[in-house]
C-alpha positions as CSV (number, residue, x, y, z in Angstrom):
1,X,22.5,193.3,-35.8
2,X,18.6,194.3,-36.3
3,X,17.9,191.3,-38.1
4,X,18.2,188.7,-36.2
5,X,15.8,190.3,-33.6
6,X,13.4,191.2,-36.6
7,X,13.2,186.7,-37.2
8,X,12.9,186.6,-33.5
9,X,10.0,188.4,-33.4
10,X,8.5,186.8,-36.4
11,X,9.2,184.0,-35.2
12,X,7.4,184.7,-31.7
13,X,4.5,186.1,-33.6
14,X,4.4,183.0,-35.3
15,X,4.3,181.0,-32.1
16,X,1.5,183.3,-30.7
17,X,-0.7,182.8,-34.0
18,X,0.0,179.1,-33.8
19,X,-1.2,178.7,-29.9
20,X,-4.1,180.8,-30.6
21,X,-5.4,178.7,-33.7
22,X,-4.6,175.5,-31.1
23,X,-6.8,176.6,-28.5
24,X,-9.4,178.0,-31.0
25,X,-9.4,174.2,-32.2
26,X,-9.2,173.2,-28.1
27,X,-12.7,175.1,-27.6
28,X,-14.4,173.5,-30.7
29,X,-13.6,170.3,-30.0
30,X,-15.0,170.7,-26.7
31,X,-18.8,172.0,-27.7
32,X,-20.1,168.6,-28.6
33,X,-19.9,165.2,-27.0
34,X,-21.6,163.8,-30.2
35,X,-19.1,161.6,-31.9
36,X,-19.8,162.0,-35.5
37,X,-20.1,166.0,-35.1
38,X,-16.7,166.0,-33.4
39,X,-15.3,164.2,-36.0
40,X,-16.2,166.7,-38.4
41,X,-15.4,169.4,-36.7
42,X,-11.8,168.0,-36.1
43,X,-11.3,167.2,-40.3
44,X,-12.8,171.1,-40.8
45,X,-10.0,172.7,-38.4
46,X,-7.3,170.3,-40.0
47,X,-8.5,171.0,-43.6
48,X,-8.2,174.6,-43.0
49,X,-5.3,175.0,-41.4
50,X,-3.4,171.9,-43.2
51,X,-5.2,172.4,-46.8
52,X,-6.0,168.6,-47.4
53,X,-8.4,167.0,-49.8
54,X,-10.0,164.2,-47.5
55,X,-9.3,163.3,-44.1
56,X,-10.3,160.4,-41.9
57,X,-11.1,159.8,-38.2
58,X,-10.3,156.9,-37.2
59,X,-11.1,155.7,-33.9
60,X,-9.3,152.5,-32.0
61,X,-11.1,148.9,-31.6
62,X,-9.8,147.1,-28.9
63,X,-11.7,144.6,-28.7
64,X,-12.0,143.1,-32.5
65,X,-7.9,144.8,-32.7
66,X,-9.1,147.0,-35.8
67,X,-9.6,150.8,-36.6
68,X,-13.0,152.1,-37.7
69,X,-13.9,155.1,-39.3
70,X,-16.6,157.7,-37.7
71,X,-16.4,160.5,-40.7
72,X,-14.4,159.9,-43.9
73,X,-14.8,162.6,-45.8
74,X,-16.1,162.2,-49.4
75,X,-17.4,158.3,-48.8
76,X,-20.9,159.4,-47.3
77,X,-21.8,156.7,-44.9
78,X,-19.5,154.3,-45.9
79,X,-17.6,152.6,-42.9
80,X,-14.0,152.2,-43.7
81,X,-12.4,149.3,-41.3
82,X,-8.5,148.6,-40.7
83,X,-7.2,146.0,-38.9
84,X,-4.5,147.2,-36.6
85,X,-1.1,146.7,-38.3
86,X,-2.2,146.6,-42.1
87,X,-2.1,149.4,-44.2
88,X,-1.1,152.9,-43.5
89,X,-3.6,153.8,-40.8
90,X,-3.2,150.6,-39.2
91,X,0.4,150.8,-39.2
92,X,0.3,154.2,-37.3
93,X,-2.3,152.6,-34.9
94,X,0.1,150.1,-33.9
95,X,3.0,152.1,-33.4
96,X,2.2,155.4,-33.0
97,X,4.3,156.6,-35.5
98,X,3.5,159.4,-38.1
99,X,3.7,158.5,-41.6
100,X,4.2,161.1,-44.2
101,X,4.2,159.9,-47.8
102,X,4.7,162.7,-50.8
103,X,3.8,159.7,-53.0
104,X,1.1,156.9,-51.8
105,X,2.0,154.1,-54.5
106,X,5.6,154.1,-54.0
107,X,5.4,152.4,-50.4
108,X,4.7,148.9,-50.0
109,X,1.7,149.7,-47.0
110,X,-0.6,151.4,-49.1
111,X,-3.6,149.0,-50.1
112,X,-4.2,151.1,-53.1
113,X,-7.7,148.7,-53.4
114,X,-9.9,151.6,-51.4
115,X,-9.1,153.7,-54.5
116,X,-10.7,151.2,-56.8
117,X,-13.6,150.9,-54.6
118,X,-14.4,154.8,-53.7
119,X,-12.8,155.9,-57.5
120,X,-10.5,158.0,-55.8
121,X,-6.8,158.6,-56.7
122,X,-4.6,159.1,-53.7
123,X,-1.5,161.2,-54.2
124,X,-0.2,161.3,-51.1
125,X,-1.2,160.7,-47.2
126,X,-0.2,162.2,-44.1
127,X,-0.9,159.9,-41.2
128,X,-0.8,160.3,-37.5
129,X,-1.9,158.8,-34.1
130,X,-4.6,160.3,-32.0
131,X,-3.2,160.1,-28.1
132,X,-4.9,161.2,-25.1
133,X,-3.2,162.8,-22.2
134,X,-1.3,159.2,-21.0
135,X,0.1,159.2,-24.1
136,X,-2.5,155.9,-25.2
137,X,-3.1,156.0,-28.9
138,X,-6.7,156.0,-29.4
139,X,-7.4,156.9,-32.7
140,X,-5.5,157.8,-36.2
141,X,-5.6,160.9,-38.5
142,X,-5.3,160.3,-41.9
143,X,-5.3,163.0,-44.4
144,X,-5.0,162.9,-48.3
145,X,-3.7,164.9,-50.9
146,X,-2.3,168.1,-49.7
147,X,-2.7,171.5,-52.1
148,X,0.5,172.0,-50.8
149,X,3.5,170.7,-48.4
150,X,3.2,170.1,-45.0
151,X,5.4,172.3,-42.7
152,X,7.3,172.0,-39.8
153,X,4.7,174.4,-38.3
154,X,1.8,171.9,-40.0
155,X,3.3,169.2,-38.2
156,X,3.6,171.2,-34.7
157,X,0.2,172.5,-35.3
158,X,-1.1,168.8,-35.4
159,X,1.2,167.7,-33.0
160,X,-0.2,170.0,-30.5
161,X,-3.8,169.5,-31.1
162,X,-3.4,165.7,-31.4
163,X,-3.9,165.4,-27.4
164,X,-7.5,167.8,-27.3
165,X,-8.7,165.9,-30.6
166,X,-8.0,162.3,-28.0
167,X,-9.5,163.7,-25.0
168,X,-12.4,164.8,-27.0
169,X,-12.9,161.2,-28.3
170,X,-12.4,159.9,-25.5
171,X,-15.2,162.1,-23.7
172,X,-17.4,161.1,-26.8
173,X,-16.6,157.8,-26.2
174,X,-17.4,157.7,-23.0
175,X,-20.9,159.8,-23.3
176,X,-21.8,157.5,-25.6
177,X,-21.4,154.7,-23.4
178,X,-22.6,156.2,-20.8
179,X,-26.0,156.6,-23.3
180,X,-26.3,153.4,-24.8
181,X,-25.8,151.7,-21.1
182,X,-28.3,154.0,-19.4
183,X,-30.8,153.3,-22.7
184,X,-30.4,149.5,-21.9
185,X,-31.2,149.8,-18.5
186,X,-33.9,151.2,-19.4
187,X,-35.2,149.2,-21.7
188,X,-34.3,146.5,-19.6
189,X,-36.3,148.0,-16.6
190,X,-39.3,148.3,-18.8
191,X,-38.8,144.2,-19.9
192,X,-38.5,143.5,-16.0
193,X,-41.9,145.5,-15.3
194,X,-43.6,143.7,-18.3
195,X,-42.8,140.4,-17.3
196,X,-43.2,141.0,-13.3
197,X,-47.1,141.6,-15.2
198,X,-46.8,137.5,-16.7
199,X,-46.7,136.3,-13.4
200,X,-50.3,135.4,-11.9
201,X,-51.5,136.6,-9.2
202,X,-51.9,133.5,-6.6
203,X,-55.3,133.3,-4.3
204,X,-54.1,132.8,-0.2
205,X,-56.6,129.3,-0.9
206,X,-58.6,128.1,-3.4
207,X,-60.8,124.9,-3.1
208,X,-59.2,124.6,-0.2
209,X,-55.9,124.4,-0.6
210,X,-53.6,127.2,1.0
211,X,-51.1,129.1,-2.4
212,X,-47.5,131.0,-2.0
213,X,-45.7,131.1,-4.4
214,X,-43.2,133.8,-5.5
215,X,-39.9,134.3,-8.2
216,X,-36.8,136.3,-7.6
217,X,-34.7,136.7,-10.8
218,X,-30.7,137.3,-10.7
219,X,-30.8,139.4,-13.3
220,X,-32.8,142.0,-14.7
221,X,-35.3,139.8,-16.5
222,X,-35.5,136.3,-15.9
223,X,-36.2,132.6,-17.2
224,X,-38.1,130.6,-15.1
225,X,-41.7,130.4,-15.9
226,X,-44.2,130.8,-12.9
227,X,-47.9,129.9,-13.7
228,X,-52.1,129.3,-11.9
229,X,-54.8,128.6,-13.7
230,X,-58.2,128.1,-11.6
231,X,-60.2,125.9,-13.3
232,X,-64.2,125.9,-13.4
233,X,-64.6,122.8,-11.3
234,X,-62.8,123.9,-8.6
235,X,-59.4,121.9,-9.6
236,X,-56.3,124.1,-10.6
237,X,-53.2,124.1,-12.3
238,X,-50.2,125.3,-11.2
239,X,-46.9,125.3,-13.6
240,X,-42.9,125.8,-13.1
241,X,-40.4,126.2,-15.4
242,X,-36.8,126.9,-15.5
243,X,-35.4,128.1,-19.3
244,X,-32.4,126.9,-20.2
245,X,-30.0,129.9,-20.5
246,X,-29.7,133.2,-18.9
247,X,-30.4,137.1,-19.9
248,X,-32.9,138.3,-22.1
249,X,-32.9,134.8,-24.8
250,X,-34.5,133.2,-21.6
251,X,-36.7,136.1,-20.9
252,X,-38.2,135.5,-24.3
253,X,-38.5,132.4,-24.2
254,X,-40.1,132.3,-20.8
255,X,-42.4,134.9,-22.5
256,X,-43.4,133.0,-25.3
257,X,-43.9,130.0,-23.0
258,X,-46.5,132.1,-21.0
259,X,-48.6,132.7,-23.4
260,X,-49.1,129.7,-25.4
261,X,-49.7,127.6,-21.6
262,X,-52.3,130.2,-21.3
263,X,-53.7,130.1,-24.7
264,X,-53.7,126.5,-24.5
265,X,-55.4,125.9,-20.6
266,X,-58.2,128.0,-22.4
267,X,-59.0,125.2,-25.0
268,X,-57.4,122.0,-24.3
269,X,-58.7,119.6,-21.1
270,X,-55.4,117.3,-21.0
271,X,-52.3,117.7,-18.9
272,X,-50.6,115.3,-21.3
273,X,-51.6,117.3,-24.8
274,X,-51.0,121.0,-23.2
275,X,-47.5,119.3,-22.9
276,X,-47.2,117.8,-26.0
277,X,-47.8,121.2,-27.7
278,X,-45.6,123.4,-25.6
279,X,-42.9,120.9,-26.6
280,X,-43.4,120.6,-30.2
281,X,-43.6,124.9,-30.0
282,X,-40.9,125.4,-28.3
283,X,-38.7,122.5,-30.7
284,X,-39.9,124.5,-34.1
285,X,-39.5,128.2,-32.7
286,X,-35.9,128.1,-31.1
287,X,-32.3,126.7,-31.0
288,X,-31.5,123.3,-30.4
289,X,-29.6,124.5,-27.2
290,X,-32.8,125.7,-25.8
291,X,-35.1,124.0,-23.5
292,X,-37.0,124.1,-20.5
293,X,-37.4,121.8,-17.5
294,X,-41.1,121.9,-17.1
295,X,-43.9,120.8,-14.0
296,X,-47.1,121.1,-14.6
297,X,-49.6,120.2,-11.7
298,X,-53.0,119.5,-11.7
299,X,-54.3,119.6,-8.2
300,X,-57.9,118.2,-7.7
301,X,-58.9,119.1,-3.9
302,X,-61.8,117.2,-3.9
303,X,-60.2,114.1,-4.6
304,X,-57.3,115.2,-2.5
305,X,-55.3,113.6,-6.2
306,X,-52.2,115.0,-7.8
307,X,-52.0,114.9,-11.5
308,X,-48.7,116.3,-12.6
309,X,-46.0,116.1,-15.7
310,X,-42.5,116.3,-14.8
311,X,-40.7,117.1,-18.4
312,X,-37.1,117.0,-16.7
313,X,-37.9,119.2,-13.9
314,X,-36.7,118.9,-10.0
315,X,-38.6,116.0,-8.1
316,X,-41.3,118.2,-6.1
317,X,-41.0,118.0,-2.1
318,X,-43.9,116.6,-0.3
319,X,-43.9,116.3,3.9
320,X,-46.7,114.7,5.4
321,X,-48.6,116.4,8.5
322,X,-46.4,113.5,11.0
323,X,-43.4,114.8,9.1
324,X,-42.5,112.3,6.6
325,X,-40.7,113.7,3.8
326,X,-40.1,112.4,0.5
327,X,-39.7,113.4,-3.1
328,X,-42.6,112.9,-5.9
329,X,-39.8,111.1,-8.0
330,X,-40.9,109.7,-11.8
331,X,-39.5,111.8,-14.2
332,X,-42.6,111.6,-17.2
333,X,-40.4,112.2,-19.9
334,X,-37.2,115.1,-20.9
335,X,-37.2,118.7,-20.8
336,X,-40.0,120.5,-23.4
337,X,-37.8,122.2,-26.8
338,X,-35.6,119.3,-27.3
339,X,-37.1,116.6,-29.3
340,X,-40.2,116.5,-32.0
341,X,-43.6,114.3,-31.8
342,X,-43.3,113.4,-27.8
343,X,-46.1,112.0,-26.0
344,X,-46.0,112.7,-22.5
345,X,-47.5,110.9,-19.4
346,X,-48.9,112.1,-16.3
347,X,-48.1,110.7,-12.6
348,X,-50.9,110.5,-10.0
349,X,-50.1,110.2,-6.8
350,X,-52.9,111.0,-3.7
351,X,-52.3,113.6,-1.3
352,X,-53.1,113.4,2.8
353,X,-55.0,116.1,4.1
354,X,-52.2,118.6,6.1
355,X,-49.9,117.6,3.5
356,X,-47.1,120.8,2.0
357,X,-45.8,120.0,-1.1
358,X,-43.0,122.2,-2.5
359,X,-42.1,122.4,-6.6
360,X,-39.6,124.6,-7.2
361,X,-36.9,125.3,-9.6
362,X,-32.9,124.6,-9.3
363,X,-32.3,128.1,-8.8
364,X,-33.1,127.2,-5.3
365,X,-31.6,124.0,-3.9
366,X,-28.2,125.2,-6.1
367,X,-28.4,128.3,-4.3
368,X,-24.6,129.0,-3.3
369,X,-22.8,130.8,-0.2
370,X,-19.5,132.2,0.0
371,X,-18.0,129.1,0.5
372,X,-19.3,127.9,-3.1
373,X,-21.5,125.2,-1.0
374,X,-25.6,124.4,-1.9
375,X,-28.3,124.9,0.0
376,X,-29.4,121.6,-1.0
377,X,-32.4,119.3,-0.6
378,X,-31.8,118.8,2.7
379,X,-31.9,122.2,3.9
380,X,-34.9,122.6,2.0
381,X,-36.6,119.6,3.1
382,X,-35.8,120.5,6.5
383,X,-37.3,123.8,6.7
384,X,-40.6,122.4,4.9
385,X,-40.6,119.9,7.6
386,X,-40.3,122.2,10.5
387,X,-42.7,124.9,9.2
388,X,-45.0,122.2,8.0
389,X,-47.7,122.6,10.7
390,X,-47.8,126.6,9.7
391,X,-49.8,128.1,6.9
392,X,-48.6,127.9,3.5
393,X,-47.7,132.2,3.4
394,X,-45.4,130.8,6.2
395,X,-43.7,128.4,5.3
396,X,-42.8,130.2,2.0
397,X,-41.4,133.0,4.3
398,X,-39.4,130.0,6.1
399,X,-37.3,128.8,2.7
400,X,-36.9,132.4,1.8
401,X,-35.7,133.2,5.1
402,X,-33.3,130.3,4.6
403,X,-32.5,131.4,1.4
404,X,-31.5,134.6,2.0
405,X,-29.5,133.5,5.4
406,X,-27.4,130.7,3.9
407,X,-26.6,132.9,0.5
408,X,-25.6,136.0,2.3
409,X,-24.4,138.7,0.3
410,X,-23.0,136.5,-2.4
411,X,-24.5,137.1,-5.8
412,X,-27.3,135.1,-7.2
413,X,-26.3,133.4,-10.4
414,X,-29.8,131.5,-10.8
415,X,-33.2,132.7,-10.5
416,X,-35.4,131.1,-8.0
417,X,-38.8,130.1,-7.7
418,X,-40.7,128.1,-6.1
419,X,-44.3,127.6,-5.1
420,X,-46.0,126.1,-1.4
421,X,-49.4,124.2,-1.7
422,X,-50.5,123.4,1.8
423,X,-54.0,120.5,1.5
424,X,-56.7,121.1,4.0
């Protein structure tokens, strides 16, 4: 009669012991959020308590449908990557069912080609999932080459641990993420602030010509090129792009753009050649798909003359001080960065004193509302030709005004820009 309460206790002491060790494990797995050191601290606690030769973390890719390894033990650096379903691991990742094999190259799922690569002979594995507390299988265990059997208490042991070694992943994970997105935002801040610095800084007049002009980007860094460059003889040019594309591949772009238009106002005296050059740079230094709509103005006050280039851009708006409106139409040749050797030509059209004219970039007549309809060139015409007997500060206010009244709280999915020259 005394034995049977002799295996009961054992077996409660064994129970006790086997808790304790879990939530020894439970508290180490929770002093990092470092990925790489929780990985090794979870193969340490299962080699010890397990007695394996190698283990493997592997944690689940969603998105390519694939495992990857954070620590393999005995592979250094090496990235070991399993599509989900294939092999052993990826077999467990899929269905979430532990695998136990005494011998590795008697079943039909081992790819017995990792051996060859690392020169490792694998006796035997012992795979299982990695769930967190829904019961979601983010990761596998894989362990190799036992020094001795695994036991039903083994198997409890990992069982019970399995959930604390998912939510620690998954709070690794999610640090990480957390990170590498608050990194990017930064680095993406700084971009914003560098390339806020490109954009020139416009006079309220100059040879007597009233300046506004302003940019408001829909994302962090933008693509449309915004550009003044006063001239010695009291002329000035004024330039407007819109890169192709979105993100930071148009930032760069618009970046690059910058700097060779400034490079070049410095040492070349043509409209036409600046243009030529910015087109054959931009066509040798990036992708086919990119290109940029380009305007660039020459305004001569004296002469009350507009010399422009339109390389593909949006006809600039021009209303007369009576009120006639119309668009400087004559498209001089296609957007700059999409074909080799072209020779542009400018348009020169005169300009009446008391005249506004408005070039601006599709970011603004495409603007869209809630009811996916565009502001349009009639809106913007209209507002030009209402406000055109106010200064040019004004009537900039006036289309942002409009803007920002029509839009609403709809997101912007363009960047708009757009610059007011009012004549004297």
């Amino acid at each position: 009669m005394t034995r049977p309460v002799q295996n009961s206790h054992q077996d409660v002491l064994r129970s006790v012991e086997r808790l304790h060790r879990i939530l020894e494990a439970a508290k180490l797995l929770n002093s990092t959020l470092d990925l790489e050191e929780l990985t090794t601290i979870i193969l340490r606690i299962v080699r010890e308590e397990v007695g394996t030769d190698r283990g493997t973390v592997f944690v689940i890719d969603r998105e390519h449908n694939q495992l990857r390894s954070i620590v393999a033990q005995g592979i250094g650096d090496t990235e070991i990557v399993v599509p989900i379903g294939q092999g052993v691991a990826g077999t467990v990742g899929e269905s979430g069912e532990t695998i136990n094999l005494p011998d590795a190259y008697r079943d039909p799922r081992f790819d017995s080609s990792f051996d060859a690569l690392l020169e490792y002979q694998t006796k035997d594995i012992y795979c299982m999932p990695i769930v967190n507390r829904v019961g979601d299988i983010v990761g596998v265990l894989e362990l190799l080459n036992r020094s001795r059997p695994i036991t039903i208490e083994d198997e409890e042991f990992l069982a019970g641990v399995s959930v604390h070694v998912g939510l620690a992943l998954e709070n690794a994970r999610m640090h990480r993420e957390i990170v590498e997105k608050r990194k990017i935002e930064q680095e993406l801040l700084l971009a914003r602030e560098i390339q806020e610095n490109f954009y020139p800084s416009f006079p309220e007049i100059y040879g007597g010509v009233q300046i506004a002009a302003s940019t408001e980007m829909c994302e962090a860094v933008g693509g449309d090129y915004l550009g003044y460059f006063p001239l010695k003889d009291g002329r000035f040019l004024v330039t407007v792009g819109d890169v192709s594309g979105k993100g930071i591949g148009a930032a760069l772009v618009m970046t690059s753009l910058h700097a060779t238009c400034r490079a070049l106002v410095n040492h070349v005296h043509s409209i036409e050649h600046i243009t030529n050059i910015l087109n054959q740079t931009l066509v040798e230094t990036t992708s086919a798909s990119t290109f940029v709509t380009l305007m660039i103005a020459l305004v001569d006050p004296v002469a009350g003359r507009l010399h422009y280039i339109s390389a593909g851009h949006n006809p600039p708006v021009i209303v007369k001080p009576a009120g006639d409106a119309a668009l400087l139409d004559g498209v001089s040749g296609p957007p700059v960065g999409l074909f080799s050797h072209l020779a542009y030509k400018r348009e020169i059209r005169s300009i009446d004193p008391g005249s506004v004219l408005v070039i601006y970039t599709d970011g603004v007549n495409e603007a869209e509302n809630g009811k996916d309809e565009q502001f349009g060139m009639e809106r913007l015409v209209q507002v030009v030709t209402d406000s055109r007997k106010s200064t040019a500060s004004h009537i900039h206010a006036s289309i942002r005004t409009a803007l920002k009244e029509f839009v609403g709280d709809t997101p912007s999915h363009d960047d708009a820009t757009f610059i007011v020259l009012k004549f004297s």
